[in-house]
Structures are given as C-alpha cells and as structure tokens.
C-alpha angles and dihedrals in degrees: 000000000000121000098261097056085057100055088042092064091046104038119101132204140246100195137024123213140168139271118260128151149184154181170071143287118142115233121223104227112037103013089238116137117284111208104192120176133282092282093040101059097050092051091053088051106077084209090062106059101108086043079060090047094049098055095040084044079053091042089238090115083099099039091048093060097048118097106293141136108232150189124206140183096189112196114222116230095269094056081060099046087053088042092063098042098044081058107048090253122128105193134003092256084075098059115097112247088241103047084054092048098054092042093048089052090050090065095044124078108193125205089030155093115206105186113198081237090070086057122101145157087266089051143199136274115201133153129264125214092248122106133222120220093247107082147323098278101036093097106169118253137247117201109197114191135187102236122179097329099321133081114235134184125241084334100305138052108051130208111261093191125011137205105029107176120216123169098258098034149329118289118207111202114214140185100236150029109277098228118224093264121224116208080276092069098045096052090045094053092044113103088198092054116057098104088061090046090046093060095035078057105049113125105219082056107123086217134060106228107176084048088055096043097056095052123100100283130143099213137164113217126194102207122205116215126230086264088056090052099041087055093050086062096046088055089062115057083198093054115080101153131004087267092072096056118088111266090220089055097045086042085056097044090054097041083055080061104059119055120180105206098105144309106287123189127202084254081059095057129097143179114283094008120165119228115196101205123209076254091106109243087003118118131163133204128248108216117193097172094126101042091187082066125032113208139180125227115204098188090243097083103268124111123188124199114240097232109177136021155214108009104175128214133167093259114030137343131255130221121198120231135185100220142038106261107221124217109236096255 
C-alpha cells in the first residue's frame, strides 16, 4: 500500500466541516454532467497539468483516485512554474521525490470535504496528509480563511475557482504552491492573533522572534489572543498600546510563552506538568482539573484556558489561550 494510504489511515483532524460539491464534464452520450475522480478532473483541466505530473512524478496519481475523500488545493501551472523559480529548479525533473511528496501532501486533507461554504473571516483549521517527524498522529496543519472576498490558505496562495466536484472528493484551485508553514505562519495568517504577531514583530525587542521561530524547532507555543493582549493593557494604567510596555519586559513575557523541548501536543499534556519556557530558570504549570477545560497556571496567580489545539506547523505546534501568561519577576 503507497505512503499516502497509510497516512491517510493514521492522520486526525482539527476541524470538522461539511460536504458540498460541484462540476462539470460533458458526457458523450447524453451531454449530462460526468463527475470522474481527483486525477481525473485535473487532467481533464488543461491548467492543471503540472499539478498531474507532479503526482505521477510522487507516485500519489493512483492514491488520489481511490475512494477519499479528499481535499485538494490544487496549484495551477503558473504557481508551478513560480514554485520552481522561486526555488532555483528549472523543471520539475529537478525537484527531489521527496521534496515533491511532502509539498504535494501539504495541499491534500484526507478523510474530508472542505466546501468553500464552511469558510469564513474567522477560518478553518483542518490536517493535511503530511507528517511531521515527531510522531505517527502530528500531521501538519492547513488554515483556510475567507479574506476580503477570497479565500486564501495559511495567509497566501487563494483559491481561483472553488468547489470542483469530483467523484471521491472537492478540488480548490489556487494560484500558488501552499509552503510547508512554520508556527510563524500560522500566527500571521490567524485573525484572532496580530496582536501576538505585532508584538513578536516589534523592532527594540533583544530577540528576533520571527528568526527563531522559523528554525528547526521543534517548539510548542501558547499563543494569547488580541483579547488577551488588550486585557494585559487594561491592567496598566500606564500601558495604551504594546509600544508602551518595556521591551525587556514584553521580550520576557514571550519568551514565558515558547518552550523547545519538544512538540508537544494537547494529547501530550498532563495535570501538574512543568513547562520549562525558552525564559532561562522560568517554568509554568498545566492544570487539567477540569478536563473539560485545560488551563495554565503561571505561579503568579493568574491562570489562562487553553481554547484551541493543536495547530500544527513544520517545526513545532501552537496552542491557542485566552491570556497573557506572566514570569514570576
């Protein structure tokens, strides 16, 4: 059985949506409507036919027309064609198997049908059928998210024409090659998260945030959301925006919110774990008293939710809260 039939039995999903399909072959005989399968349908789409290489060059041509379902992104020629240039390639010929393999997964959901309907400003997370190195069930993640009128995917490539049926699965077409995101990527494309990336971002900061982040990893990051921001201002008279606040202090307090030893998912956590932060000598407490609810407890009287799970980079795994955790001083 190929690679990608075997991830698919193994992978799990972040988020759940509904069916909804599409589409248009003519039919010989009677001129109804013919829906053929994934691989079907882009070879049957001129525009896709470096998308068709691509998969026979894999070997997932023949994964790609079993049962599903699937989701796929699927890149028009000229995102390949900027994919490879953007990359020093000049032909696909050029690109290791493997490197195609694991871009190729990064644009397929398996087990799923993401209608362009389900999408909306606040977007979708959902797993990809490609695999980390960590371990069997970390699968990295795709957000699709509905932005000024298009949906676009982890904040850059957007979908040209939606809703493609084919007969084991949808097929978005989109007008670049999804990369392969770090944690960075996930927290700039997030709605939900700019606050976060404002303050990652800020200039005077002594660390580099965004060059870290994008290393190997791999990291967990417990990310506070722009609520959690705005009520760590509100609790300085002093603080109106992030740029009043020390830049030694906000450096610390981010630094409270990354630890590198290992990617750890929510299955991972436990009650009264420790979690030694990239903060030197600085550590915070899970809490899963309530297991209905999975908190942090920073030691300084102030415990977060844990709200959302499980984001899934390359390099390292997010996990969504809903306050600014705070070092002892």
């Amino acid at each position: 059985m190929k690679r990608l039939l075997l991830i698919f039995t193994g992978m799990t999903l972040l988020a759940g949506t509904s069916l909804l399909t599409v589409s248009c072959n003519d039919d010989d005989d009677d001129n109804e409507p013919q829906i053929v399968n994934i691989v079907e349908t882009a070879q049957n789409n001129p525009d896709l036919s470096t998308l068709v290489e691509a998969l026979v060059a894999a070997g997932l041509d023949d994964d790609l027309a079993t049962q599903g379902p699937f989701t796929v992104f699927a890149p028009t020629n000229a995102a390949f064609a900027q994919f490879l240039t953007d990359n020093g390639f000049n032909s696909l010929d050029e690109v290791p198997v493997d490197v195609l393999t694991d871009v190729l997964l990064n644009h397929v959901l398996g087990g799923i049908e993401v209608p362009s309907a389900d999408i909306d400003e606040n977007g979708v997370y959902a797993s990809t059928l490609l695999p980390t190195e960590f371990d069997g069930t970390a699968f990295v993640s795709l957000f699709a998210r509905l932005d000024g009128g298009d949906v676009v995917i982890n904040g850059g490539p957007a979908v040209t024409t939606a809703d493609v049926e084919a007969t084991n699965g949808t097929i978005h077409i989109v007008n670049g090659v999804i990369n392969i995101p770090t944690v960075v990527d996930f927290a700039t494309s997030s709605p939900g998260l700019t606050s976060l990336v404002a303050a990652l971002t800020r200039g005077d900061l002594p660390t580099d945030f965004v060059d870290v982040l994008t290393m190997e990893g791999p990291y967990t990051v417990f990310a506070p959301t722009n609520q959690a921001f705005q009520d760590l201002l509100d609790s300085n008279p002093d603080w109106d925006e992030l740029g009043d606040i020390n830049a030694a202090t906000l450096d610390a307090v981010l630094k409270y919110h990354v630890t590198d030893a290992g990617n750890v998912r929510s299955t991972g956590l436990t009650d009264n774990m420790m979690v030694e932060t990239l903060l030197e000598n600085s550590s915070f407490t899970i809490d899963l008293e309530d297991p209905n609810q999975p908190a942090i407890d920073d030691g300084q009287g102030n415990n977060v939710d844990i709200t959302f799970t499980d984001i899934q980079a390359a390099n390292g795994v997010v996990h969504v809260i809903n306050g600014v955790l705070l070092p002892a001083p």
